[in-house]
N, C-alpha and C positions, 0 to 999 in steps of 0.2 A: 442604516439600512432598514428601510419597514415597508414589507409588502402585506397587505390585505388576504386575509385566505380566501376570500371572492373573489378577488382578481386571478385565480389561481383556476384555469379550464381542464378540460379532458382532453389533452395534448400536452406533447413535449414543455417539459418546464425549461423560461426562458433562462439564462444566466443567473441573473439578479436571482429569482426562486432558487436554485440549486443553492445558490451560496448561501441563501437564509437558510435554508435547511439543515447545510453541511454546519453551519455555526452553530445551530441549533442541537445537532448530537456531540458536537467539537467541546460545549459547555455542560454537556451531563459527562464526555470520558471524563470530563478535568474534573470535573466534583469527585465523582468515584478516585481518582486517582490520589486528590486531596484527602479523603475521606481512608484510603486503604494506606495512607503514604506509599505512593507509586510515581516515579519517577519517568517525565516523557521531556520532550522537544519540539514547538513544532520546528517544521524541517521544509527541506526544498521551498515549490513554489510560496506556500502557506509562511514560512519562515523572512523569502524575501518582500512578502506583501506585509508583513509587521515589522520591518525593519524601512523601508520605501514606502509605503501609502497608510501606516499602522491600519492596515484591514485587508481584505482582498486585493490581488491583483487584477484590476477591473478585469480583464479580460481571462480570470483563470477561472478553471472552473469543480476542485477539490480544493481536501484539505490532507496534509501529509504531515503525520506527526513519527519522531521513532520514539521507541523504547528499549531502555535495556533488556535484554534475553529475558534475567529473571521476574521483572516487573513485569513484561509482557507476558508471559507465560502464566502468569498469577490475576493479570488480566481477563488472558485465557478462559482460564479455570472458573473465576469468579463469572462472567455471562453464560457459561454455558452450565455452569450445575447451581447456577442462585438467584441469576438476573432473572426479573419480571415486569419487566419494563417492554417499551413499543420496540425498543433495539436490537438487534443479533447480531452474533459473532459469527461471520462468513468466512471459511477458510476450506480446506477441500474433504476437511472431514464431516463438515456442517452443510455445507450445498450442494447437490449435483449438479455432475459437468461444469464445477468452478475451477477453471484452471490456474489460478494465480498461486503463486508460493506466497504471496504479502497476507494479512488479512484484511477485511475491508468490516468495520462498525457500521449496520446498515438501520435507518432507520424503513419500517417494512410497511408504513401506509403508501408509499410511493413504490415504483418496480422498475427496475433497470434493462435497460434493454441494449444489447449489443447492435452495432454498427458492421462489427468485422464478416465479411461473409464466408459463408457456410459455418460459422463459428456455433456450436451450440448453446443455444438459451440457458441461461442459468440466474435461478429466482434471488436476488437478493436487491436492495430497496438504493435510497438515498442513502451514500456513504463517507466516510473517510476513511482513508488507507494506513495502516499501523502496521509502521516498518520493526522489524527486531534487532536490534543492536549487540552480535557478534562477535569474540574473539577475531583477531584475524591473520596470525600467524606473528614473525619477528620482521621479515622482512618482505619487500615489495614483490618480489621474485616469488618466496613461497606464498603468498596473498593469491598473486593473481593464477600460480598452478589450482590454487584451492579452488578459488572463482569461478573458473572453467571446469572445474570437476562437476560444481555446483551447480553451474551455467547447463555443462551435456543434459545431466540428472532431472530438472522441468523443461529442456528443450525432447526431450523424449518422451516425458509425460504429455507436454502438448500435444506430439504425435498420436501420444495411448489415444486421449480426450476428446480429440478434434482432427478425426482423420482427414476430413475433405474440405480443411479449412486450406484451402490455395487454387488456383489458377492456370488453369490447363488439364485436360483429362490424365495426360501421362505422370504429370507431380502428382495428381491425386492417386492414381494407381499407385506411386510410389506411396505415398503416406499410408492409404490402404495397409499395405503390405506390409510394413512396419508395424503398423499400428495393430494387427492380426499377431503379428511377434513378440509383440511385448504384451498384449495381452496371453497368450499363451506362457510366455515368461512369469509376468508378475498376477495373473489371474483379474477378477471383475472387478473386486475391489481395491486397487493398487492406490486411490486416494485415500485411503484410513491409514497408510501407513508411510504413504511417501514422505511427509513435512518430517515426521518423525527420523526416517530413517537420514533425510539429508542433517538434520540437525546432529545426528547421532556421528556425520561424518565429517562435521565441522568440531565438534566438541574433541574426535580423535587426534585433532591437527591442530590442533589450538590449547591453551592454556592461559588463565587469568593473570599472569604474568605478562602477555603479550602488551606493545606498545602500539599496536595498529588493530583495527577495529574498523566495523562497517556491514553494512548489509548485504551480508555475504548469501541469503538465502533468495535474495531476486533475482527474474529471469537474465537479467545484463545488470552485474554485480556495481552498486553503486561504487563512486570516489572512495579510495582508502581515508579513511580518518585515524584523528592521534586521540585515544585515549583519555589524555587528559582535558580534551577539552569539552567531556561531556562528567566531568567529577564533582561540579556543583551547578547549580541549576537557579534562574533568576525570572523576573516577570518579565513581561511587555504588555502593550494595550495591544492589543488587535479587533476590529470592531468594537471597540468600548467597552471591551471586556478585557479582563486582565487573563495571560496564560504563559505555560512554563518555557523558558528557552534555555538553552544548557550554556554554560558562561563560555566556552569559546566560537562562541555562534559566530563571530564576524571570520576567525580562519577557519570556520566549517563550509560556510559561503563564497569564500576568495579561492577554498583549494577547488569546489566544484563547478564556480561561474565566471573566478574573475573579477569584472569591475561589476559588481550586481545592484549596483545604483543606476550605472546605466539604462537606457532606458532602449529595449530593442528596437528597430524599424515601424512605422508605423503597419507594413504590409505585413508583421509577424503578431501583432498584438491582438490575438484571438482563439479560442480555446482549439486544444490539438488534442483530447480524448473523445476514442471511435467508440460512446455509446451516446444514448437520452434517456435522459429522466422521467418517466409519466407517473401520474398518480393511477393507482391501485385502484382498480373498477369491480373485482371479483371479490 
């Protein structure tokens, strides 16, 4: 992949650009990661484009790595009280009106711009998405009670965040109105404390013992996963770079997709995330 920074206008970056870019911060977390011994994955789409095309899925357009709780966390810590680099750690205590529980590593010469409407603008650049890797109870049953607890918990924040993100005067009044409640409930600042407090509710209901595992803190709780198949960690090339994938990566992909060689429809093969990329003019 090699695009020219000339070719590169004051508009929407096309595909091709996003994904040089996202490679482009994908190879500084891995060094940091390398450099602090930290432990990641890449994972989903990013995961089946190194396994099927070793690089991009031409028509994707992120990159999605997990990490363990405690590696992620130390990640965390490390960009926001050391890093000095072009990079930031965006998560809902670092950006306003960022409503995701995932965090996003953003490179900040470039600036994101949502699609979703009435949705509020929130500043953060070119990114990839860093999933946190979760106890997740003994069995499927207490998983998915957990999931939904977790699920309510930023389906409500959204509401705090993003009152008159919907369609129809009457749903908005409703969102309105809720969203006037939970701020009265949880007060202005309810992002400094929500990631914290939902983690704080997954740590009560879970223990290191557990044999299922998974991204219990996104807004629609990913596939349960096993455990063991994220207990040593190995390479692959992906764009002709070398990076971490966790040794049971093939049943981490069959329990979420199936036959993920397959190759979908040609009428699906095109990017499904509602924002755009522009470069940074101010």
């Amino acid at each position: 992949m090699c695009i020219n920074e000339n070719d590169i206008n004051n508009k929407a970056l096309g595909i091709t650009e996003v994904q040089r870019i996202s490679l482009k911060v994908l190879i500084e977390i891995d060094s940091i990661c390398r450099e602090k011994g930290l432990d990641y994955t890449l994972a989903y789409g990013t995961l089946i484009g190194a396994i099927r095309h070793k690089g991009f899925i031409p028509w994707d357009d992120d990159v999605d790595i997990i990490m363990p709780r405690t590696d992620y966390e130390k990640l965390r810590s490390f960009f926001i009280e050391k890093y000095s680099g072009n990079l930031k750690w965006c998560d809902r205590t670092t950006v306003k009106n960022y409503p995701y529980c995932i965090s996003r590593v953003s490179d900040m010469k470039y600036r994101y711009k949502t699609s979703v409407k009435n949705q509020k603008d929130f500043d953060i650049g070119a990114f990839i998405d860093i999933y946190p890797l979760d106890n997740y109870c003994d069995t499927e049953k207490q998983a998915f009670k957990l999931g939904r607890k977790v699920w309510l918990k930023n389906r409500l924040f959204d509401l705090y965040i993003n009152p008159d993100k919907t369609n129809g005067n009457t749903k908005k009044i409703i969102r309105n109105m809720i969203s006037r409640i939970l701020r009265i409930k949880y007060g202005k600042d309810w992002n400094l404390s929500i990631d914290r407090k939902i983690y704080d509710m997954i740590s009560k209901k879970t223990n290191s013992n557990n044999e299922i595992v998974g991204v219990i803190s996104q807004y629609e709780w990913k596939e349960l996963m096993r455990k063991e198949w994220f207990s040593s960690y190995t390479e692959i090339e992906f764009e002709n770079h070398n990076f971490l994938i966790c040794q049971g990566w093939q049943e981490l992909l069959t329990s979420i997709y199936g036959d993920y060689m397959k190759l979908p429809e040609e009428s699906k093969r095109i990017p499904t995330h509602d924002y755009k990329i522009e470069i940074r003019t101010d």
